[in-house]
C-alpha positions as CSV (number, residue, x, y, z in Angstrom):
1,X,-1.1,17.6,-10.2
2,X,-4.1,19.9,-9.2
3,X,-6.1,16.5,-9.2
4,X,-3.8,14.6,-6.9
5,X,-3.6,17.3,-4.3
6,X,-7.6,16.5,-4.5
7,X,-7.6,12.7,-3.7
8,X,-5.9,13.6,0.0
9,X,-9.5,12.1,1.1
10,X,-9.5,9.3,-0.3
11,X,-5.6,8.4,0.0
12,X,-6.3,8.5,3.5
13,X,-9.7,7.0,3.9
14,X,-8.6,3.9,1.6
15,X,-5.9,3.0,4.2
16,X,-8.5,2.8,6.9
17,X,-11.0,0.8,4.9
18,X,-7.7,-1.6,4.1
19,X,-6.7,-1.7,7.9
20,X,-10.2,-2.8,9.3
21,X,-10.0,-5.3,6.3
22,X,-6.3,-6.6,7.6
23,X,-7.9,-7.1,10.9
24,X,-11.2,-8.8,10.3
25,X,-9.3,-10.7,7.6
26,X,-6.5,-12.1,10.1
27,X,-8.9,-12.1,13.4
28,X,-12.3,-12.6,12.4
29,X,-12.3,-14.6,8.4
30,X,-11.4,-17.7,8.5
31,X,-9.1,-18.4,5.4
32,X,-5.8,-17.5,7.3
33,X,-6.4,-20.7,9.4
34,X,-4.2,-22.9,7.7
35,X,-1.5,-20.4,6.2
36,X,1.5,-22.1,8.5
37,X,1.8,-26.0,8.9
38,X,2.5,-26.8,13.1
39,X,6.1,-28.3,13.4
40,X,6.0,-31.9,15.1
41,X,7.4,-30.2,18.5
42,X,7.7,-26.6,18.5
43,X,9.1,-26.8,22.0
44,X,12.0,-28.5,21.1
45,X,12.6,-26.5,17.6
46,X,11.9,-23.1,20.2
47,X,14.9,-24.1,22.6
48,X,17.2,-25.2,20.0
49,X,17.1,-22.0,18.1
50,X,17.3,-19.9,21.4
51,X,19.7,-22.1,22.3
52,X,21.8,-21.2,18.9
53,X,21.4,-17.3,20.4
54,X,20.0,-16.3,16.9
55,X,18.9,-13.2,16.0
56,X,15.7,-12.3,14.8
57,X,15.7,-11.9,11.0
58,X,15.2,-13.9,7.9
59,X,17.8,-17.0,7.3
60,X,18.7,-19.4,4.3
61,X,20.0,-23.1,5.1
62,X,22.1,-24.1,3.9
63,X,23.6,-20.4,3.3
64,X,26.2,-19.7,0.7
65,X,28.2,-16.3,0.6
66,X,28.4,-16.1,-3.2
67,X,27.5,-18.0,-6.2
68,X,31.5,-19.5,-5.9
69,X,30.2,-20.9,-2.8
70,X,27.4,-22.6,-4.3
71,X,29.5,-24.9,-6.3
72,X,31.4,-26.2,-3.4
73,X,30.8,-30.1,-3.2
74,X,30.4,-29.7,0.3
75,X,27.8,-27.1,-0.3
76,X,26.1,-29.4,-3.0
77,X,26.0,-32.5,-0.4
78,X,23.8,-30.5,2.0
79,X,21.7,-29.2,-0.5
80,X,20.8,-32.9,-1.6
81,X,20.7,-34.3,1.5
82,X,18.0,-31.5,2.6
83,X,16.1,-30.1,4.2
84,X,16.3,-26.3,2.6
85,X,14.3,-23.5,4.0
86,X,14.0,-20.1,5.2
87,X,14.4,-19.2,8.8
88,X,12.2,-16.8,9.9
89,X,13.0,-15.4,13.9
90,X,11.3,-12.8,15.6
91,X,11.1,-11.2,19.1
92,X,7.2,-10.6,20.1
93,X,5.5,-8.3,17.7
94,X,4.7,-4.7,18.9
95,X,1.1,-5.0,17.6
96,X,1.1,-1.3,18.0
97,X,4.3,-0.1,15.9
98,X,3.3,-3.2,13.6
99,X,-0.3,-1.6,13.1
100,X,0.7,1.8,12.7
101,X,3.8,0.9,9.7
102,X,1.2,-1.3,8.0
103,X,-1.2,1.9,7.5
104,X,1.8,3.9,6.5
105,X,2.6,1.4,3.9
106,X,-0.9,1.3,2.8
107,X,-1.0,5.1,2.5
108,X,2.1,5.2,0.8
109,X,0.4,2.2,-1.9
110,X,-2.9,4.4,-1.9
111,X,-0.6,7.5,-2.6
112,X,1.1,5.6,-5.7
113,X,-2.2,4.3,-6.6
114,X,-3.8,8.0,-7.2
115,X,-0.7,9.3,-8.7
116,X,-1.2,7.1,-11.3
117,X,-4.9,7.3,-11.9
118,X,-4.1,11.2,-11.8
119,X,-1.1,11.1,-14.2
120,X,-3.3,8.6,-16.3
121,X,-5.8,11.3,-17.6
122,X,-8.2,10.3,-15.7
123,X,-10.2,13.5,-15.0
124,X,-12.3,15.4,-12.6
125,X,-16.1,13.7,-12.4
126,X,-15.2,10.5,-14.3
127,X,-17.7,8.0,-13.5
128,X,-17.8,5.2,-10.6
129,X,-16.7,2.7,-13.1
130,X,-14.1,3.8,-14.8
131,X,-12.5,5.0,-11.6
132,X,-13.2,1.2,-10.2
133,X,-11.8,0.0,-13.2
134,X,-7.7,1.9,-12.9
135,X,-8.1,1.8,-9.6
136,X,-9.5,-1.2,-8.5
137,X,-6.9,-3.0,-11.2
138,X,-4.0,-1.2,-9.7
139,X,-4.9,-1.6,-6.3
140,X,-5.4,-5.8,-7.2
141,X,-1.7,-5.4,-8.7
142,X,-0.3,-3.8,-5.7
143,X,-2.1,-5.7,-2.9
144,X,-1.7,-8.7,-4.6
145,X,1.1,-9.5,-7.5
146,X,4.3,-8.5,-5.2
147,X,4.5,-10.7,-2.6
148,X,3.6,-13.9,-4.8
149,X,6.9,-14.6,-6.4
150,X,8.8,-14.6,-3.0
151,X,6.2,-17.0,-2.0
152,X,6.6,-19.3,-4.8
153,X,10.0,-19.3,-4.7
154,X,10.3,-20.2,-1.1
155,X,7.1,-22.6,-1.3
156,X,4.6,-21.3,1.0
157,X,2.0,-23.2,1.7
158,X,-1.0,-23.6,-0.7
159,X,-3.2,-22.2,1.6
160,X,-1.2,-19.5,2.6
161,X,-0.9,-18.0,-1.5
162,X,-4.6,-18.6,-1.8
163,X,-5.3,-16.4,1.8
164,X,-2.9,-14.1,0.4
165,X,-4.6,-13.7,-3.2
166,X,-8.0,-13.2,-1.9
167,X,-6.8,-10.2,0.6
168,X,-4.8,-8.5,-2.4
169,X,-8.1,-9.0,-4.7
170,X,-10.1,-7.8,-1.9
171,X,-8.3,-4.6,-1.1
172,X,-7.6,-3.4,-4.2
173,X,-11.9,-4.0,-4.8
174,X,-11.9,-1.8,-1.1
175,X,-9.3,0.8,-2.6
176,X,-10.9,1.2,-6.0
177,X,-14.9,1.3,-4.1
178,X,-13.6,4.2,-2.0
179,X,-11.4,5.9,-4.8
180,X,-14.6,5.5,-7.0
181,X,-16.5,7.3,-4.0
182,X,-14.7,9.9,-3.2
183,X,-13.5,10.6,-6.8
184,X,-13.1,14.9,-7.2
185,X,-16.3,16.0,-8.9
């Protein structure tokens, strides 16, 4: 544990690295272009969901309460006749609060990250490399790996996954560069 309590530097300065990442990657790169398709009129789909007084959060349709439900003949009809999807409302982002939760997450993920490089056996002064190598692998797990089945399942776009892989191969790459850096002597 004496080891983790030494990576503080790193678990902190691997966030920021990741954060100026997020933004260049979603502001400045250009593979994020295509991630969501343009609805044919987002005016009218706009005033027919505010007109529905909905919410913001994440909706299934059509929604079943229980896998009982789901074998309703009504329930079936809809399913064939389509379309299925996910709703996703929101209210305007607080870029601010938004910004802020997204380093906390990556600290926490950075935190994870060095516990297990630290409960690994990986010890004081190992070499660039092989701290690239754990750390680097399980930053590419964690930035990459757990958002992809949710995204299969609910068939994002192509482009979208493909975005979405390169960031999570790039940051864990930026995670396990500064881990390897800053790595206790």
């Amino acid at each position: 544990m004496d080891l983790l309590t030494s990576l503080w530097i790193p678990i902190i300065v691997a966030p920021v690295a990741l954060w100026f990442y997020g933004a260049a990657a979603w502001m400045v790169l250009p593979h994020h272009r295509k991630d969501f398709k343009k609805l044919p009129d987002d005016t009218k789909v706009m005033d027919f969901v505010r007109g529905l007084g909905v919410a913001p959060g994440t909706y299934g349709y059509p929604n079943f309460g229980s896998h009982a439900d789901a074998k309703d003949p009504e329930f079936k009809a809809k399913c064939d006749a389509g379309p299925m999807g996910t709703l996703s409302v929101w209210t305007k982002p607080n870029m601010g609060l938004n910004m802020a939760l997204n380093f906390v997450v990556n600290v926490i993920a950075c935190f994870l990250i060095a516990y297990l490089a630290a409960t690994a056996g990986m010890p004081r002064g190992a070499g660039f490399g092989k701290v690239m190598r754990v750390v680097g692998t399980a930053g590419v797990l964690t930035f990459t790996f757990a958002s992809l089945p949710g995204m299969i399942w609910f068939q994002a776009n192509k482009p979208a996954i493909v975005s979405h892989v390169i960031d999570g191969v790039v940051m864990g790459l930026i995670t396990g560069t500064v881990f390897a850096l800053l790595w206790p002597k």
